[in-house]
Residue, then its C-alpha position, 0 to 999 in steps of 0.5 A: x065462103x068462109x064457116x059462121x063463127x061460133x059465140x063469143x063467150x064472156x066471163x065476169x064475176x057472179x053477184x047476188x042479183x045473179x043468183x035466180x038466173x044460176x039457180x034456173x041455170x043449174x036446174x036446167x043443167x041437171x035435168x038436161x045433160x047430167x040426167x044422160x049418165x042417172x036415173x030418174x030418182x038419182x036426179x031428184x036426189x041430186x037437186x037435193x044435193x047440189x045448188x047454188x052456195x052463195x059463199x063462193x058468190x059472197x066470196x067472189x070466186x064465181x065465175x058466169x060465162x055469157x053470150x049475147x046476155x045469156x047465160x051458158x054456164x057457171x062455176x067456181x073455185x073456193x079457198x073453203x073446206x066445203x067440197x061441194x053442194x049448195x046452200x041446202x045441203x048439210x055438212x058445210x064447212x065454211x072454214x078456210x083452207x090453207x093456200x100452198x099445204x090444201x087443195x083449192x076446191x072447184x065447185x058448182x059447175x053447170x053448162x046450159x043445155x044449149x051450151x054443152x061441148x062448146x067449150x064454156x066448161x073449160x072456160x070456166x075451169x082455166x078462170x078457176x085455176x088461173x085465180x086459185x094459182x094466184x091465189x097461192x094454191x098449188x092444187x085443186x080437188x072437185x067432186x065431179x057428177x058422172x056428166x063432168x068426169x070426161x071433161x076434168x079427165x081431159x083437163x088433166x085431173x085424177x081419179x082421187x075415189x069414187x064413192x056414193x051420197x045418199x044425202x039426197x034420198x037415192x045413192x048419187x054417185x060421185x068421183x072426187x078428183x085432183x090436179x097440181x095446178x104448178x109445174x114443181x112437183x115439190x109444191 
């Protein structure tokens, strides 16, 4: 007998009428999986901090990965100074970054509980590069929580710094990584 096959997973670009279903989605996420590698205070302070940022939606560079309907993860890139965070969190800057001199950013990645280590964070990661590449991007930078360094790590970034924000109420520790997304090294 052959072994059951997995779920197939189907990408398509996020819209507004998308946005309850993500915010939901990313609550889920960091109270289930990221709330493994923080404390309980850490979680609260994270919500404060992440989120959805509807520029990347307005933007259409979010990606929701589905299956059967259900929406088992979600993320983006962004040709835009902000590094991370949601439409809440202070210090935002939408002004753009320069394709070929900044790095693109990846940002506001979230796998459903469900969904974790089924490969839709790679998935979402590879949309990400590919349409940054076409974009005239040579590099990305993230900002990854604790719960999402194994996986970039493993997908070839870098450690860039480490470092903690207290915008939330208690220090969230964070990793801003990097990667070339082109195989000349003079890019």
């Amino acid at each position: 007998m052959a072994p059951a096959a997995g779920p197939v997973f189907t990408p398509r670009i996020a819209t507004e009428a998308d946005i309850p279903g993500l915010v939901a989605l990313m609550d889920r996420s960091i109270a289930g999986p990221l709330a493994a590698f923080l404390t309980p205070d850490q979680i609260a302070a994270s919500r404060k901090l992440m989120g959805i940022d509807s520029q990347l939606i307005a933007d259409r560079t979010y990606f929701i990965v589905e299956t059967d309907g259900v929406m088992a993860g979600c993320g983006g890139w962004s040709g835009r100074i902000t590094e991370y965070g949601g439409d809440h969190t202070p210090g935002r800057t939408p002004a753009p970054l320069t394709p070929g001199v900044d790095a693109a950013r990846i940002r506001a990645m979230y796998t459903a509980p469900g969904f974790v280590r089924r490969g839709v964070g790679r998935l979402i990661l590879s949309l990400c590069e590919e349409a940054a590449r076409a974009a005239g991007y040579d590099r990305a930078e993230l900002v990854a929580t604790m719960g999402g360094e194994p996986l970039y790590r493993a997908a070839g970034y870098v450690e860039i710094e480490r470092f903690e924000d207290d915008r939330g109420g208690t220090p969230v520790p964070l990793v801003r990584m990097g990667k070339r997304l082109t195989a000349d090294p003079s890019r």
